[in-house]
Structure formats: structure tokens, C-alpha cells
N, C-alpha and C positions, 0 to 999 in steps of 0.2 A: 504494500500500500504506500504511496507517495505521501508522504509526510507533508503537514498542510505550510504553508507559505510563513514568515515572520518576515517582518517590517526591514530585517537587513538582509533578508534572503538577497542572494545573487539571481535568486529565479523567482519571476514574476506571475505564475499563475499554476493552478491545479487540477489540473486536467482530473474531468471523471463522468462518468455516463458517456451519452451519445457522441458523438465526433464533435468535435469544437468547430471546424471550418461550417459545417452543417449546419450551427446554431447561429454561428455569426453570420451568414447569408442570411436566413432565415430573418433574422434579429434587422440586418440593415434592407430586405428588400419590404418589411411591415414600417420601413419608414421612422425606425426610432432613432432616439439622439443617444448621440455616443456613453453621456452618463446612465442613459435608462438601457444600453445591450449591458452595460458592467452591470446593474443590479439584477437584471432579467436572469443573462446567466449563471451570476454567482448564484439565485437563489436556484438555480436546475441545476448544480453542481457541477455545470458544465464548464466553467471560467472562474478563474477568482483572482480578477486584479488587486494585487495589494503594493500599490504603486505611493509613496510620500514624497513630495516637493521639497529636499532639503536644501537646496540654493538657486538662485539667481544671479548669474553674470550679462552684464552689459557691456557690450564690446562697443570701441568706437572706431573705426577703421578711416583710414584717407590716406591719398596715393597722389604726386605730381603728374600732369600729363606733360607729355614731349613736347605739343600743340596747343596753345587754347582755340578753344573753337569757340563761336561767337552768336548770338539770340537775339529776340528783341529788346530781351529788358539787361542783360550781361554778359561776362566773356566767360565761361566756365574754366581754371586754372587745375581746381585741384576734382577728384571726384572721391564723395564720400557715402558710408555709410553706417547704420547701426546695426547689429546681430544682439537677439537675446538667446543665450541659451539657460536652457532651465536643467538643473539636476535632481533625481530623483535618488532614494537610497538603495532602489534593485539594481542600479549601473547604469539604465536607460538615462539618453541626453534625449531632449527636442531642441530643437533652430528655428528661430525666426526670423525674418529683416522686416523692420519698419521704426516708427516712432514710439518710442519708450519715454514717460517721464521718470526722468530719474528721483524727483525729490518726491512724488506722490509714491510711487515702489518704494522708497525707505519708509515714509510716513505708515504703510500698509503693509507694513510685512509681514505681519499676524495673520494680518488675512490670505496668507498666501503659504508660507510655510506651515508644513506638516500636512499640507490638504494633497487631495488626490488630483492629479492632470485630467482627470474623469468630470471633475465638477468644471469643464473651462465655460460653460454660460456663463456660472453664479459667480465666476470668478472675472469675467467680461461686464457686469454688472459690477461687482463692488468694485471695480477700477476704475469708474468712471469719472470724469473731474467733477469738482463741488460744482451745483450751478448756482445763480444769483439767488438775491433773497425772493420769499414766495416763488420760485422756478426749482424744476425738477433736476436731477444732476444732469450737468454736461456733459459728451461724447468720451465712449472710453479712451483713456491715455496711456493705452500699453498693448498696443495693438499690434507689435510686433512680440510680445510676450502674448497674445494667447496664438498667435501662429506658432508659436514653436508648441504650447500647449496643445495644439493638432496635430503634430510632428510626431508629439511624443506620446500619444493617444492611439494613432496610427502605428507607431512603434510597435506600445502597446499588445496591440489585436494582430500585430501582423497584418494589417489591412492598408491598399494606400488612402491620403487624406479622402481623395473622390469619390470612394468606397462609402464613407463616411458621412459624406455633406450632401448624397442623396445619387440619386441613379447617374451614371457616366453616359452622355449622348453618344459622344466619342471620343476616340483614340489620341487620336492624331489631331492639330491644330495647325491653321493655315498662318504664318508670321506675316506682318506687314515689319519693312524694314524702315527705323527709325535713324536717320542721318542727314547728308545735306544741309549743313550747320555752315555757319557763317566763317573764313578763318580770313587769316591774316595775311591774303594776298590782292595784289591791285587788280587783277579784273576779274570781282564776284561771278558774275551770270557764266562765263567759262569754268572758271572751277567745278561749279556748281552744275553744267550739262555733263563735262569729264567724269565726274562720280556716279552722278544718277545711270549713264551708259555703263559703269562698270558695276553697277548691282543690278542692271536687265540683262546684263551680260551672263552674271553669275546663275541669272534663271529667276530673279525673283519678281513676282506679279503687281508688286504691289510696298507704293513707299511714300515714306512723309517727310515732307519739307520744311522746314524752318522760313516765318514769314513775319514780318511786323516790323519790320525794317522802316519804310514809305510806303505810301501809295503807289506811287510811279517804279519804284524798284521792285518792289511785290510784282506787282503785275510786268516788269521785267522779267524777274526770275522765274516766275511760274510759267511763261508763256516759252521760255528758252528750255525749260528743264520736260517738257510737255512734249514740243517738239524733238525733243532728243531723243524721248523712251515712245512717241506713238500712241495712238489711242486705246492699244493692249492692254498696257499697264494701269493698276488701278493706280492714283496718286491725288493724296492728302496732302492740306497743309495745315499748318500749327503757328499762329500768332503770338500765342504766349501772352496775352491778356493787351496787346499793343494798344487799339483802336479804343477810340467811343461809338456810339451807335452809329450817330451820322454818318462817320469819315466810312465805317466799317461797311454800310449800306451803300455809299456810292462806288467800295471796293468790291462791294461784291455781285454788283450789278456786272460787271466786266469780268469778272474772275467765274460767272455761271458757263462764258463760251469754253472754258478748258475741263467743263466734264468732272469735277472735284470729287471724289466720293465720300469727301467729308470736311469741313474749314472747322478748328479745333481753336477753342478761346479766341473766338477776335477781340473779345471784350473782358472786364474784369470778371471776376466771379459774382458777383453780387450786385452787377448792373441785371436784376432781371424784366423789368421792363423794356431794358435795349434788345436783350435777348428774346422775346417774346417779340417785340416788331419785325427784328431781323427773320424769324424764324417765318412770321408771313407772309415780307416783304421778298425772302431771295428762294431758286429753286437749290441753294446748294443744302447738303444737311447740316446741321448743327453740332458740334460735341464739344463738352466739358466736365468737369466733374476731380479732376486728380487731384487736387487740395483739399475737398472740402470731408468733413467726418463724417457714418454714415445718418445721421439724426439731420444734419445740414443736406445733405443732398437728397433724403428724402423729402424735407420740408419744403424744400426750393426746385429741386428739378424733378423727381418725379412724380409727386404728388398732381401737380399743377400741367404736367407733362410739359416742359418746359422747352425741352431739345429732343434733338433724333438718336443719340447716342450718348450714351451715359459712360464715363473712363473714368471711375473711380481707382484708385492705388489700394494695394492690399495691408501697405506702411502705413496707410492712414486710417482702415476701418477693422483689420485683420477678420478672420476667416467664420469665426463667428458672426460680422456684421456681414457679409459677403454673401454671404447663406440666404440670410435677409433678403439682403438687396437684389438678390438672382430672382426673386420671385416676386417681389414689387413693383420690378423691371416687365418681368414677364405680366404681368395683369394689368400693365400701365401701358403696354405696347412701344417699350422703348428700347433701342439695340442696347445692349451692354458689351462695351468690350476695351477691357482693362487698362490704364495707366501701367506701365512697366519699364521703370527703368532706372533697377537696381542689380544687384548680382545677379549669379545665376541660380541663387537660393529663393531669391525675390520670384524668378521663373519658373521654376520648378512648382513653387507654391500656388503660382497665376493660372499653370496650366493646370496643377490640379483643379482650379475651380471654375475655369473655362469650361473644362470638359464636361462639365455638369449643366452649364446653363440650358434648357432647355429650348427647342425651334421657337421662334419667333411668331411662325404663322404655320400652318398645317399644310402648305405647299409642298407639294413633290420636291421642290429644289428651294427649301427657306436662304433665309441672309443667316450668314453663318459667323458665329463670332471669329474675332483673329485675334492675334497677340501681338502686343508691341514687341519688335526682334529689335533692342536697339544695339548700333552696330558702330556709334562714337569711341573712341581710344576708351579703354578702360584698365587700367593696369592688374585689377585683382577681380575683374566680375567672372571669369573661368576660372581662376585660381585659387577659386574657394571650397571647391566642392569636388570629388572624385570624376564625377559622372561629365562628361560634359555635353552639352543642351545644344544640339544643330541639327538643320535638317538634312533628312532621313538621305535627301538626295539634294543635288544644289538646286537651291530657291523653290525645293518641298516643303513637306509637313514639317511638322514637329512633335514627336511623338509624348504622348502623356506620362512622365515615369511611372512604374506600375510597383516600386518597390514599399514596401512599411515606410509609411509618414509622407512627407515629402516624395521621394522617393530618388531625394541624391543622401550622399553621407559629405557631411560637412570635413575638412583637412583644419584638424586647429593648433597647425604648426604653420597654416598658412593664414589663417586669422592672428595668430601674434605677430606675426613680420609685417602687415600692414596695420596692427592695430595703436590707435594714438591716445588711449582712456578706455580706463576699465571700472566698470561698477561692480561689487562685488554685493549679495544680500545674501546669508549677515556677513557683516562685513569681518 
């Protein structure tokens, strides 16, 4: 008889009765949340998580680029990010990348240590920031700590995250390449057709472009970088919050002849009356969403159904609010398809929950979500993870990892050499 599990076991569960794989299918295709398959099975003695939360590290990582490359609103120098990893006392790690407060994680540590990575809703809830007086709490502030809390859930069960967060549509994911950034040479609109031919070259269908420069240079560069790749390629552009409504409207009245399949922030985030004129006034689509947390971009964009595309970051709402917003998304009739552009831990986690989002419409051939492939200098976004995240074939899919949690394994010999600040809880 397998001797039952203690809290510093090196082995995380106790197999007994019917087959465990059998139970957890069963468990995730009845549509339960991750902490009710742990009580479900431990009470059939089929499973018995005995998983404790005994630290938290906050990594802070940044790396010089060879290049700055250049945007509407700055010149990008250095490229940074955050990783939380969480430690439990069976040896299991989880990984996340996003935004972590650091001072509210000390303030709450109680509520975090000695609990189980099973509870990560109620723990997505007690993290939430304080809100104003008579207002309910603010959006969670540790949203890259309950992604790793999924990581390490999916560890857990052996199952990957998308297993988890509800039925997987598919596999495979089509990348749109993120590039064509502004650099530091005298003739922009050249640079900028030379690049864009050498990613339709590599095979890839579909790219976005850096805009908010001028009026007259936008429609420059998009008009040269159009002609370069052909009516084939699908091709985006990204203002980065440049425009006001007006200037944005008279930009986009000339910018509907080149076919866009999507103009992303022409305006600030919380101009939404600009965005709701432009949204009537042009035939191009709308997208925004990557800053805001998921309580804000319910309230603002999809409630109201504000835009055509919703690009929320997984660093800003983590995988618990994600869940959420896949199906808000879905009943509001809005495309969803992700903000990404962090490591390839940050990717790995996107595709999990890409893969989930459900069809759009009941069409034989729906609009199909993509992933931002972004493809600027990065000195440490492959270098973090064992696995690494390219398509299957040049300028294919991208296939969904299928391994426990995430489905890369984190190198954290290669997280210290880039890393510049570490939090440690308890310290």
C-alpha cells in the first residue's frame, strides 16, 4: 500500500482506485475549475494533491540591445522583464511573466504562504489592489504570480494549462509577425520595405507595423511597405496611442485604400468616445486593449462593445482573468487576440490560452485568433526556456506546447545572468 502523502513529501499525490488520467478527463471535460478536480478526486481517492506554497521569488530581468529601435511615443534601449516563480514544499516550481506588485506581495504574504496553488481564484481575488473609499477592490496586482500559479497546477495534474482553462479548439496557432520599428537610419520608408520583403520572404502571411510617427509619413510608410509584400499578405499597423480622434479620422480615411486588417491604438486608451466615432466613421477594424487590467477592459471595451479586437496582455490580467475575458469576448462578439510581447515564457502561456478561445461565428471557415510573433532584437526572450517556440515550418503555425503547465521548462541559470532585482517572500 502507498503510504499517504506528508506536506514535505518529495511526491505529490496518491494514486488509488480507478486510473487517475481517466478521472482527470472526466473531471476537466464536466467543465470544473482546477481547485474543485483536487477536491473531486481526492474525495474518490483517486488524486491527492498535497501541494504548500512555501516561497515566492520575483525576478527582475533587462538586457542592452545592439540597436534601439524607434515608436511613436520612444526609442526602446534596453528590453525588460518580470518572472515570478513560486515554490512549493513537494519540489514543484510554477513560472510566470507579467506584473507583480512587489510591496502589496510583502504586505500579503499570509495570504499566500502555506496555501495550496489549487486555491489560485481565491488567491486572484485576495490580491487585488485596495480600491477607493465606498468602491470595490481594484484589479489584481500579481498577475504574473497566478500565471505561474497555472504552471504549477498544470505541473501538478500533469495536464497542460489549456487542458485546464477549458476545451482546446486547437493545436496549432497562426503568428502575425511583430516588427518594422522605426531605427536609426536616414531613409525610413526603405529600411522599412527591405524588412517587410525579408519576413514575406521567410513565408510569413501576415505583419504589423509601427505607425504614429505623422500623418504624411504614416501614410508614407504604409503605402511603400504594402507595395513591397502585395495584396497577399495580411498587414497591421500599431500607432501606439499617437493620434487624437480628428487627426486619427482624417488618417484613416486614406489609410482604408491599403486593405489594413486591423489599425491598433491610434488613440489613447481612454479616449473612448474618439474610439467609438472612429469605429463608425472608418471601414478599417479597431484594436486595443494591452495596458488596461481585466475589470478596465471589461468596463470600457467590451461591455459597451467598443472595438473589433480586443489585445489584452496576459502580464496585465494573468490566466485567471483570461478565462474570463475568452468568454465575455465570445458573447460580446469581439475578436480576441492577445498583446504578446515578452519572453518566450510570456508565449508559451498566450498560446496556451489562445488555443482555447473559442470560433467567433459558426462559419465553416471563422476568423481565427493569431499570436503576436514578435521578432525585434531580444537578447534573452529564447534564452529563457529549454523549448524553443517557432514555426513548425517557415512562416507556419505555431504549435501549442502540450507538456504539464506551460508546457516549456524554465533555465534558471539563465534567468540569473540576465537578472537585475530579486524579491525574495519571506525574505
Amino acid at each position: 500500500m502507498t503510504p499517504c502523502c506528508t506536506p514535505n513529501s518529495r511526491s505529490i499525490c496518491q494514486p488509488r482506485g480507478p486510473n487517475r488520467t481517466r478521472s482527470l478527463v472526466q473531471a476537466r471535460e464536466a467543465g470544473m475549475k482546477p481547485e474543485s478536480i483536487a477536491h473531486a478526486l481526492e474525495a474518490q481517492g483517486a488524486w491527492r494533491p498535497r501541494l504548500r506554497i512555501t516561497a515566492v521569488r520575483v525576478h527582475q530581468l533587462a538586457a542592452r540591445l545592439r540597436e534601439p529601435f524607434g515608436w511613436s511615443l520612444n526609442w526602446t534601449q534596453t528590453r525588460t522583464a518580470t518572472l515570478v516563480e513560486v515554490v512549493t514544499d513537494a519540489g514543484l516550481t510554477g513560472w510566470g511573466e507579467g506584473y507583480c506588485d512587489a510591496g502589496l506581495l510583502r504586505q500579503r504574504a499570509d495570504r499566500l504562504l502555506g496555501r495550496s496553488p489549487f486555491e489560485l481564484e481565491a488567491i486572484y481575488e485576495e490580491m487585488r489592489a485596495p480600491g477607493g473609499p465606498q468602491q470595490r477592490p481594484g484589479p489584481c496586482a500579481t498577475p504574473g504570480l497566478d500565471i505561474a500559479l497555472w504552471d504549477l497546477v498544470g505541473k501538478a495534474l500533469e495536464m497542460p494549462v489549456s487542458a485546464l482553462l477549458g476545451r482546446q479548439y486547437r493545436t496549432h496557432v497562426m503568428p502575425y509577425v511583430t516588427a518594422l520599428y522605426r531605427k536609426q537610419r536616414p531613409d525610413f520608408c526603405e529600411a522599412l520595405v527591405e524588412e517587410a520583403r525579408c519576413w514575406a520572404n521567410l513565408g510569413y502571411r501576415a505583419l504589423k507595423m509601427k505607425t504614429g510617427y505623422s500623418p504624411e509619413l504614416d501614410l508614407q510608410a504604409v503605402a511603400a511597405v504594402r507595395e513591397a509584400i502585395g495584396p497577399e499578405i495580411a498587414l497591421a499597423i500599431d500607432s501606439n496611442c499617437a493620434y487624437d480622434a480628428g487627426t486619427a479620422l482624417r488618417i484613416g480615411v486614406r489609410l482604408e485604400q491599403f486593405n489594413l486588417i486591423w489599425w491598433e491604438e491610434p488613440l489613447v486608451a481612454d479616449d473612448l468616445a474618439g474610439y467609438r466615432h472612429l469605429r463608425q466613421a472608418l471601414r478599417i477594424p479597431l484594436a486595443a486593449g494591452e495596458t488596461g487590467s481585466l475589470d478596465w477592459l471589461v468596463l470600457h471595451y467590451v461591455q459597451p462593445s467598443l472595438i473589433d479586437i480586443l489585445q489584452p496582455d496576459l502580464g496585465n490580467i494573468g490566466l485567471t482573468g483570461a478565462r474570463l475575458l475568452t468568454q465575455l469576448c465570445h458573447l460580446n462578439h469581439i475578436r480576441l487576440i492577445p498583446h504578446n510581447w515578452g519572453t518566450a515564457l510570456n508565449t508559451a502561456a498566450t498560446l496556451q490560452w489562445v488555443s482555447t478561445s473559442p470560433p467567433l461565428t459558426p462559419a465553416l471557415n471563422p476568423p481565427e485568433p493569431m499570436l503576436e510573433f514578435d521578432q525585434t532584437e531580444h537578447p534573452f526572450r529564447d534564452a529563457l526556456v529549454a523549448q524553443r517556440i517557432a514555426p513548425d515550418t517557415p512562416g507556419g503555425a505555431l504549435a501549442v506546447p502540450n507538456g504539464p503547465g506551460l508546457g516549456v521548462s524554465v533555465i534558471p541559470e539563465a534567468v540569473a545572468e540576465f537578472r537585475t532585482g530579486l524579491l525574495t517572500i519571506p525574505a
